[in-house]
C-alpha positions in Angstrom: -35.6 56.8 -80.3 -36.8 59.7 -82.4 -36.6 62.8 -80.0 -39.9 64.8 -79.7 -39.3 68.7 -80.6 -41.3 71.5 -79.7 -42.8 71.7 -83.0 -44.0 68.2 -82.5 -46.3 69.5 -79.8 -47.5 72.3 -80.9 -48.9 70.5 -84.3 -49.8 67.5 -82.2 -52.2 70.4 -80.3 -53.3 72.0 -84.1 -54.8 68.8 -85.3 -56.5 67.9 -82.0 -58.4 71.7 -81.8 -58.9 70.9 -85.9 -61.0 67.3 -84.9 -62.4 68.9 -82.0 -63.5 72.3 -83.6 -66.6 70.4 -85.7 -67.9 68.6 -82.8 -68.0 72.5 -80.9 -69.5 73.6 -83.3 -72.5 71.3 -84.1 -73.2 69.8 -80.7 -76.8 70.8 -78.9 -77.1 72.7 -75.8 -78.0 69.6 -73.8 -75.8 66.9 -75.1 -76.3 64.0 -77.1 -78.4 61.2 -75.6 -77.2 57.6 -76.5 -79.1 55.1 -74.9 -79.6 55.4 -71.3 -76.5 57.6 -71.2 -76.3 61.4 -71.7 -72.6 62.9 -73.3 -72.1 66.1 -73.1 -69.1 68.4 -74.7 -68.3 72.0 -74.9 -70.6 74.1 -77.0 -69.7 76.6 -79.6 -71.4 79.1 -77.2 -69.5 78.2 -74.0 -66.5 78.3 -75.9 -66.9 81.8 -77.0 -68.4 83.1 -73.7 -66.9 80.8 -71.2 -69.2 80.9 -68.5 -68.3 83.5 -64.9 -68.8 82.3 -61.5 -71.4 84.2 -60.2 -69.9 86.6 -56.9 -72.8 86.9 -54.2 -72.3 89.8 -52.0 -73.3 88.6 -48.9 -71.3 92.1 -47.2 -74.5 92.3 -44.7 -73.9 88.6 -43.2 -70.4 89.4 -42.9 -70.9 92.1 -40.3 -72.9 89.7 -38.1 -71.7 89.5 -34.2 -70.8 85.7 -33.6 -68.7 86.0 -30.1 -70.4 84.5 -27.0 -69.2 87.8 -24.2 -72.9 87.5 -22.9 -72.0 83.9 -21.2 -81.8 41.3 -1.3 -78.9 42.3 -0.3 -79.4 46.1 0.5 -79.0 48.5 -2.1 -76.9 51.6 -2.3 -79.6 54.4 -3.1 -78.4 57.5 -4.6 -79.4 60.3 -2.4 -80.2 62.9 -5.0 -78.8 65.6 -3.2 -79.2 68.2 -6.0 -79.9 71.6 -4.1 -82.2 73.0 -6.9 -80.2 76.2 -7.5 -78.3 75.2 -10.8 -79.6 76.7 -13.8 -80.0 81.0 -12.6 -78.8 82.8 -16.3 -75.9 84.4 -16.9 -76.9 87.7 -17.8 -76.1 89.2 -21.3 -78.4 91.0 -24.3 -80.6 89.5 -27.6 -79.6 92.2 -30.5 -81.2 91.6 -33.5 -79.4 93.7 -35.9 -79.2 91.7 -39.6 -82.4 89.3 -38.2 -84.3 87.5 -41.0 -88.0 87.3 -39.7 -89.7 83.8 -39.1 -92.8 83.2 -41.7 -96.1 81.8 -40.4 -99.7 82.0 -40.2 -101.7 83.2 -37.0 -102.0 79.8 -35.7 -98.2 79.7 -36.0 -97.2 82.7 -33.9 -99.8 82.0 -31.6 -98.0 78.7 -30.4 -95.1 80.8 -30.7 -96.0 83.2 -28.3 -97.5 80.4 -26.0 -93.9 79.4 -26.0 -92.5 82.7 -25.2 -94.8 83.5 -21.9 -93.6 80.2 -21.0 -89.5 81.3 -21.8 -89.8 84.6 -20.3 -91.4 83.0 -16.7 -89.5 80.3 -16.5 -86.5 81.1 -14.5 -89.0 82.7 -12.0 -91.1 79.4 -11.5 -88.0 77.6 -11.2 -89.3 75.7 -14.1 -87.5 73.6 -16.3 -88.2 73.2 -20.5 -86.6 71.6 -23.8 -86.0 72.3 -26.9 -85.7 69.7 -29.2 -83.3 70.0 -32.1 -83.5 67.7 -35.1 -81.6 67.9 -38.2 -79.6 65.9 -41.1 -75.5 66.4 -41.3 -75.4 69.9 -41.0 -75.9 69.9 -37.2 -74.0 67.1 -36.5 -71.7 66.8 -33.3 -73.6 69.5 -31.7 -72.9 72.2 -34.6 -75.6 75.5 -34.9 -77.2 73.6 -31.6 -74.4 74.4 -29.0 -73.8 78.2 -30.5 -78.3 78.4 -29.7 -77.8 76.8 -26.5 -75.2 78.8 -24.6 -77.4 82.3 -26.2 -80.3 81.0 -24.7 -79.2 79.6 -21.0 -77.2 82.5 -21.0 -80.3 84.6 -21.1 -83.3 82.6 -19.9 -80.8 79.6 -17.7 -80.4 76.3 -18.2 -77.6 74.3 -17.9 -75.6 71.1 -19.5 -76.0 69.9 -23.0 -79.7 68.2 -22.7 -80.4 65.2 -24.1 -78.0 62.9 -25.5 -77.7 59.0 -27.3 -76.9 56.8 -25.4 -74.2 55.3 -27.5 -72.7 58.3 -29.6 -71.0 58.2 -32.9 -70.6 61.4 -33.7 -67.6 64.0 -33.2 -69.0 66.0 -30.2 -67.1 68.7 -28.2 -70.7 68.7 -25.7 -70.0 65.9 -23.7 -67.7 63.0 -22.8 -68.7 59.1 -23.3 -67.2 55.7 -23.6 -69.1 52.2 -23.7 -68.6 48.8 -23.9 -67.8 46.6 -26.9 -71.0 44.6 -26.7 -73.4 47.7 -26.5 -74.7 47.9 -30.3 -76.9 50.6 -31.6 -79.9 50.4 -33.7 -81.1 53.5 -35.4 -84.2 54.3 -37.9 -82.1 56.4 -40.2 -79.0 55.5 -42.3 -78.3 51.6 -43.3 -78.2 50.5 -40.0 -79.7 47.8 -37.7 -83.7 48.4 -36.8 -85.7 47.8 -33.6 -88.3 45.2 -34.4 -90.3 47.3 -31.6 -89.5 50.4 -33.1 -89.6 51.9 -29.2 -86.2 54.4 -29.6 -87.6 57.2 -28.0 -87.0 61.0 -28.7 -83.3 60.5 -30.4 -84.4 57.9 -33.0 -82.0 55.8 -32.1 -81.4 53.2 -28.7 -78.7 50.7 -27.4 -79.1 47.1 -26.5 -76.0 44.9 -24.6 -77.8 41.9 -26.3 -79.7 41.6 -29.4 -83.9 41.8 -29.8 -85.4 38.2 -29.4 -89.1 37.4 -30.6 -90.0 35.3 -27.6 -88.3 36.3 -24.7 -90.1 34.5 -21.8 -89.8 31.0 -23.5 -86.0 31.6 -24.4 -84.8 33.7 -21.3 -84.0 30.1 -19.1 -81.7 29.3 -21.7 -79.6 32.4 -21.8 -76.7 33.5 -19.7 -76.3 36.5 -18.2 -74.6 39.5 -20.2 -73.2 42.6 -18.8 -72.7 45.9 -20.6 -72.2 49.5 -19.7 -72.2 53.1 -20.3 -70.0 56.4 -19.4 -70.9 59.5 -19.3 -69.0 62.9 -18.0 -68.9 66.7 -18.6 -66.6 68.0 -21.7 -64.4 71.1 -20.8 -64.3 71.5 -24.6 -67.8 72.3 -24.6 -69.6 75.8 -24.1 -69.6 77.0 -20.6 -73.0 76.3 -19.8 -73.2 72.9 -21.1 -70.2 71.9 -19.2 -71.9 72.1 -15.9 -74.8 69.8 -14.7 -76.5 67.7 -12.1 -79.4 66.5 -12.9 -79.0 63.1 -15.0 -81.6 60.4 -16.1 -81.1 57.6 -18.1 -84.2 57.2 -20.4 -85.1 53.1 -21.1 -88.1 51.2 -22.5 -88.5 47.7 -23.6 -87.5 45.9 -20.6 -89.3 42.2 -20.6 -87.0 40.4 -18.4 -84.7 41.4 -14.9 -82.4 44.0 -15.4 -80.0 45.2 -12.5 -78.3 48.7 -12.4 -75.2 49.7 -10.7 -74.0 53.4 -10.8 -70.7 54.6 -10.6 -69.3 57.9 -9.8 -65.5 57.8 -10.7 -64.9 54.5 -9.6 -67.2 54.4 -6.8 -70.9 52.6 -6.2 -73.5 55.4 -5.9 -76.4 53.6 -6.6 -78.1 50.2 -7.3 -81.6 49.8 -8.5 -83.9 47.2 -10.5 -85.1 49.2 -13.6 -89.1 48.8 -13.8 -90.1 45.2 -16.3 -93.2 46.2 -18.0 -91.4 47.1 -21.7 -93.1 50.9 -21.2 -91.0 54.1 -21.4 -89.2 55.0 -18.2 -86.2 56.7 -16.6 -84.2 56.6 -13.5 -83.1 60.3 -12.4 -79.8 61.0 -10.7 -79.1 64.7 -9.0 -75.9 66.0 -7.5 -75.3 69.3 -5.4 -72.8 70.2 -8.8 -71.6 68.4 -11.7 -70.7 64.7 -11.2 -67.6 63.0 -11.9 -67.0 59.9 -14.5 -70.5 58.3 -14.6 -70.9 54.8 -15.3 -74.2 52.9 -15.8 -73.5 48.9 -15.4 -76.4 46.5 -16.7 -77.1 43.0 -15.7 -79.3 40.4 -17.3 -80.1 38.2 -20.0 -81.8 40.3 -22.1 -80.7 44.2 -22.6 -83.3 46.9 -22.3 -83.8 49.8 -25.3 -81.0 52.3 -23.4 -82.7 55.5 -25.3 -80.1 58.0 -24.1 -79.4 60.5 -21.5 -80.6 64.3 -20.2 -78.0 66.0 -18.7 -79.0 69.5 -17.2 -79.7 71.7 -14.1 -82.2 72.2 -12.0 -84.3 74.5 -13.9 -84.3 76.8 -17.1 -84.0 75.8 -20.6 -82.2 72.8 -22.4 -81.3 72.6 -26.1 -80.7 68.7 -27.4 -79.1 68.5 -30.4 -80.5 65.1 -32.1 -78.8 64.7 -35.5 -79.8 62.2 -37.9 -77.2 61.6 -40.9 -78.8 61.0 -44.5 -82.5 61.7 -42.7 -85.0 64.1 -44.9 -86.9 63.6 -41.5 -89.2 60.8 -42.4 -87.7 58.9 -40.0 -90.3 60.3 -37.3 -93.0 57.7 -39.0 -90.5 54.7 -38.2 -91.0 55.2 -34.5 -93.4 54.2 -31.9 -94.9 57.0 -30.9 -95.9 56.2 -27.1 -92.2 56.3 -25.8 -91.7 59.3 -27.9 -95.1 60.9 -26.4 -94.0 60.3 -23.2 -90.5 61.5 -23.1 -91.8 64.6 -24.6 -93.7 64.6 -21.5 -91.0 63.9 -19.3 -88.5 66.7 -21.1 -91.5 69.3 -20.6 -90.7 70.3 -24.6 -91.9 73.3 -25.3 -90.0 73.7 -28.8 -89.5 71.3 -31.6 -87.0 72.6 -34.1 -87.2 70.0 -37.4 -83.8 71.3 -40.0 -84.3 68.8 -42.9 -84.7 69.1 -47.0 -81.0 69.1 -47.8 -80.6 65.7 -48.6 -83.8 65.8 -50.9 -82.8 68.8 -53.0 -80.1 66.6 -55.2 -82.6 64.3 -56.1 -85.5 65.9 -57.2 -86.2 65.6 -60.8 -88.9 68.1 -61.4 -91.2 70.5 -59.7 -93.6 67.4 -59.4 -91.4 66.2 -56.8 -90.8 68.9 -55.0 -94.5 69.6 -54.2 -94.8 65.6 -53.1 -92.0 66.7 -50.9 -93.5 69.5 -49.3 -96.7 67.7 -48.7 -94.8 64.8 -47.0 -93.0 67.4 -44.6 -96.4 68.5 -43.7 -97.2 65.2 -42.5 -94.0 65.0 -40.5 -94.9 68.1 -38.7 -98.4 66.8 -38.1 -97.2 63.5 -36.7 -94.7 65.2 -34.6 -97.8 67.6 -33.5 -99.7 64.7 -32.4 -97.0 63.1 -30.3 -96.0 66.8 -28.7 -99.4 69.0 -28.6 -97.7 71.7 -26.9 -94.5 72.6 -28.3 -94.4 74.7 -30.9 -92.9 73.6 -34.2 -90.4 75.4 -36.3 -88.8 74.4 -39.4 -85.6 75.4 -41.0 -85.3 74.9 -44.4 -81.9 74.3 -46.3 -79.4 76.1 -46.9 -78.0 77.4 -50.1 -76.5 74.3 -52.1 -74.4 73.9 -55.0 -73.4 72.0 -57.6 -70.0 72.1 -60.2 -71.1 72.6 -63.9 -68.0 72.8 -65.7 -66.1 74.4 -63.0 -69.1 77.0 -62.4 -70.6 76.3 -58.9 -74.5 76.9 -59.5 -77.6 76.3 -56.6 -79.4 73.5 -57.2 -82.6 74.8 -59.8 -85.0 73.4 -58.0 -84.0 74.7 -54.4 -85.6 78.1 -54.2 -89.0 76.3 -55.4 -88.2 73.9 -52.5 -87.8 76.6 -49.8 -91.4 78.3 -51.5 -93.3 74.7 -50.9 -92.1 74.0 -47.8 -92.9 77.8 -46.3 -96.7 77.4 -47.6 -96.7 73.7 -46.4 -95.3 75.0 -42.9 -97.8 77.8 -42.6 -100.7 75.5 -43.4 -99.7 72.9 -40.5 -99.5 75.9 -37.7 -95.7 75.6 -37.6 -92.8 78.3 -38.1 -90.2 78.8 -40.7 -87.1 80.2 -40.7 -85.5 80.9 -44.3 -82.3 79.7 -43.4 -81.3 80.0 -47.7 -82.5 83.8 -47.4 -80.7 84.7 -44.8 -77.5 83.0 -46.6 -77.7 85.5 -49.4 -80.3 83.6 -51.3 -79.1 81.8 -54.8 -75.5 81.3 -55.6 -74.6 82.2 -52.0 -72.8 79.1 -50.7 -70.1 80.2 -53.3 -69.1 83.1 -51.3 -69.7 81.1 -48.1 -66.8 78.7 -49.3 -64.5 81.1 -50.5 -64.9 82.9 -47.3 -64.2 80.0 -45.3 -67.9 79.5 -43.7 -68.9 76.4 -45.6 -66.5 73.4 -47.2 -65.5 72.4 -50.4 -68.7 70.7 -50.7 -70.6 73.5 -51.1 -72.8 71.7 -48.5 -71.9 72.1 -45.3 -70.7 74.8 -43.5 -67.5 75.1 -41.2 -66.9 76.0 -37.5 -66.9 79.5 -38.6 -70.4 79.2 -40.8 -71.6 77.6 -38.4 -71.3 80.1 -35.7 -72.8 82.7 -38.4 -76.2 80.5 -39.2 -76.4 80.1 -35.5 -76.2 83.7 -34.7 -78.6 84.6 -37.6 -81.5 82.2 -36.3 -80.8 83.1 -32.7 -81.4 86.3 -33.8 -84.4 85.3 -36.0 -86.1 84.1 -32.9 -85.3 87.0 -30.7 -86.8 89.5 -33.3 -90.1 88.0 -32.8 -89.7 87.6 -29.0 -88.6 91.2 -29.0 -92.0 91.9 -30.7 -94.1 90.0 -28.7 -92.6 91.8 -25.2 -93.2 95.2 -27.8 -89.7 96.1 -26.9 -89.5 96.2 -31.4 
């Protein structure tokens, strides 16, 4: 076998750069196009002035705060002994220092500041409000929601992690649960199974412990009785304030045929009940004089109810639900009815609406066309949510710097900060508030230095448990600016 020399190599390398070197030298800035299919190969120009990746100072962000120091048989019938003292704050202070301001038009900050005089009065009325938290991926498993929550029970109270699905797929360090094999979940986002009804409440998704059928009173003698349950408990992995509650109700709709609950609390019957057969929105409300034990909800019948999900909370103050919706751009609030939504926003007594979506749109849009068909689509989310929740204020957070690799140069998506522009106007036309969550990143080519300072993943997408803590503390602070204004303490 002829033995390969060093010489060998280095000619091998010569007459590859000499076949090469004519196709640097005469190929267009774009590429060729064959067919269908695009080939790109180094330029002449990249070759002489390789391209730099970009370094974003983002020194300012860096500097931000992010610690959390301000901290027929007869039925058994729950007694509901809650005493009504859980949810007094915990004390601590709202700096602004670094705060990006929230953009909106007069109508805007006047539901705004409707929300504040509600905020700022409601640990004195003993009054209890939510805030509703929507969003794609990047506030999955309680992430940015649960760094917002313990700021604000900490300052206004509020306890426990607020609403929750009632079967959960997510990584969550906010709460504890385990169900049953049979309990399936339907959702309207993601390539999963639908509701025929489309009644999943608030959380856009709901659990059944038998599937949907399309006449249930002529098939229900024929069916055999199922059984399925559901287990809920506090996390000590969570914040501190969301670890404790005692108020807990179980949200259903949908029910057309008997339905009998038992509740356990760590092993032992606390309460039987019938749940209400009229298919409309309803909720059976547990409360306890401090945080319950293991909680298990057992269903009986032949047909399963829509199980929406759960509110875990005190007795007054604020709750914060983090309601994450993988793959969503937030369309998904047109694929639900909206009379269980309308009243479970009743029943939550939401006062905030907080819709983070437009990162899973940004890859895909092809040209400024779409962008603006975008924006005007987000309008009429916020409109439809408006409808269903009159008087909650609505605030929008954008997305975040992205990137993309381009020959090993990490760039933000071109169309992004066009994006952010539409959906600002858009926002500001429909009465609802936006908070520049790409601005106050560092703007374009930011995510770069997020990465290489640890705050966002390899992605260049989503942040980390670090990041995460800094975006939280940056709109926290967005929000207090204003309410700092408003009390004309700025």
């Amino acid at each position: 076998m002829k033995q390969i020399r060093p010489y060998h190599i280095a000619l091998f390398i010569l007459l590859t750069l000499g076949v090469l070197s004519p196709i640097v030298y005469f190929v267009p800035r774009g590429g060729w196009d064959v067919g269908p299919t695009k080939i790109k190969f180094l330029t002449m120009e990249k070759f002489l002035h390789p391209p730099k990746q970009v370094k974003k100072d983002i020194s300012d962000v860096i500097k931000m705060d992010t610690s959390l120091t301000a901290d027929p048989i007869e039925l058994i019938k729950h007694r509901n002994d809650s005493q009504g003292d859980m949810g007094a704050p915990g004390g601590g202070t709202f700096e602004v220092e670094n705060a990006t301001e929230l953009l909106m038009s007069g109508d805007g900050k006047q539901k705004l500041h409707q929300f504040f005089e509600v905020l700022s009065g409601v640990v004195s009325a003993k009054e209890k409000i939510s805030i509703l938290h929507y969003g794609d991926s990047q506030i999955e498993g309680d992430r940015i929601t649960g760094f917002i929550r313990e700021r604000i029970q900490s300052q206004f109270g509020g306890n426990g992690p607020g609403l929750i699905p009632a079967t959960n797929v997510y990584n969550t360090y906010a709460f504890n649960q385990s169900y049953s094999k049979n309990f399936e979940r339907y959702a309207c986002f993601m390539d999963v199974q639908r509701i025929k009804s489309s009644k999943y409440g608030n959380l856009g998704s709901a659990s059944r412990f038998t599937p949907e059928y399309e006449n249930p009173d002529s098939i229900l003698p024929y069916l055999e009785e199922k059984q399925g349950w559901i287990e809920v408990s506090s996390s000590n992995r969570a914040y501190t304030r969301a670890r404790s509650f005692n108020n807990v109700r179980m949200h259903y709709n949908d029910c057309v045929a008997p339905v009998f609950l038992r509740v356990y609390e760590n092993g032992n019957v606390i309460h039987e009940d019938s749940l209400i057969q009229d298919g409309n929105q309803h909720s059976v409300l547990l409360t306890f004089p401090e945080t319950p034990g293991k909680l298990k909800f057992e269903f009986s019948g032949k047909i399963s109810p829509n199980v929406c999900g759960f509110s875990l909370e005190g007795d007054y103050g604020v709750q914060v639900s983090n309601i994450a919706m993988r793959g969503s751009s937030g369309y998904v609030f047109g694929r639900m009815a909206g009379g269980p939504m309308s009243t479970m926003f009743s029943e939550l007594n939401s006062k905030m609406v907080i819709l983070q979506f437009g990162g899973n749109s940004v890859p895909t849009f092809k040209d400024s066309a779409g962008v603006v068909g975008f924006s005007y689509s987000f309008k009429n989310i916020i409109r439809t949510v408006q409808r269903m929740n009159p008087n909650a204020v609505i605030m929008v957070v954008g997305p975040s710097d992205m990137s993309y690799s381009d020959e090993g140069v990490f760039k933000t998506y071109e169309l992004l900060p066009y994006c952010i522009e539409q959906m600002i106007e858009r926002t500001k036309e429909a009465g609802a508030v936006y908070w520049n969550l790409y601005a106050a990143m560092g703007g374009y080519g930011s995510m770069h230095a997020w990465v290489e300072k640890g705050w966002a993943g390899s992605d260049h997408i989503h942040f980390t448990g670090g990041g995460t803590k800094v975006a939280s503390q940056m709109m926290y602070g967005a929000i207090m600016l204003e309410y700092k204004k408003w009390k004309g303490e700025e």
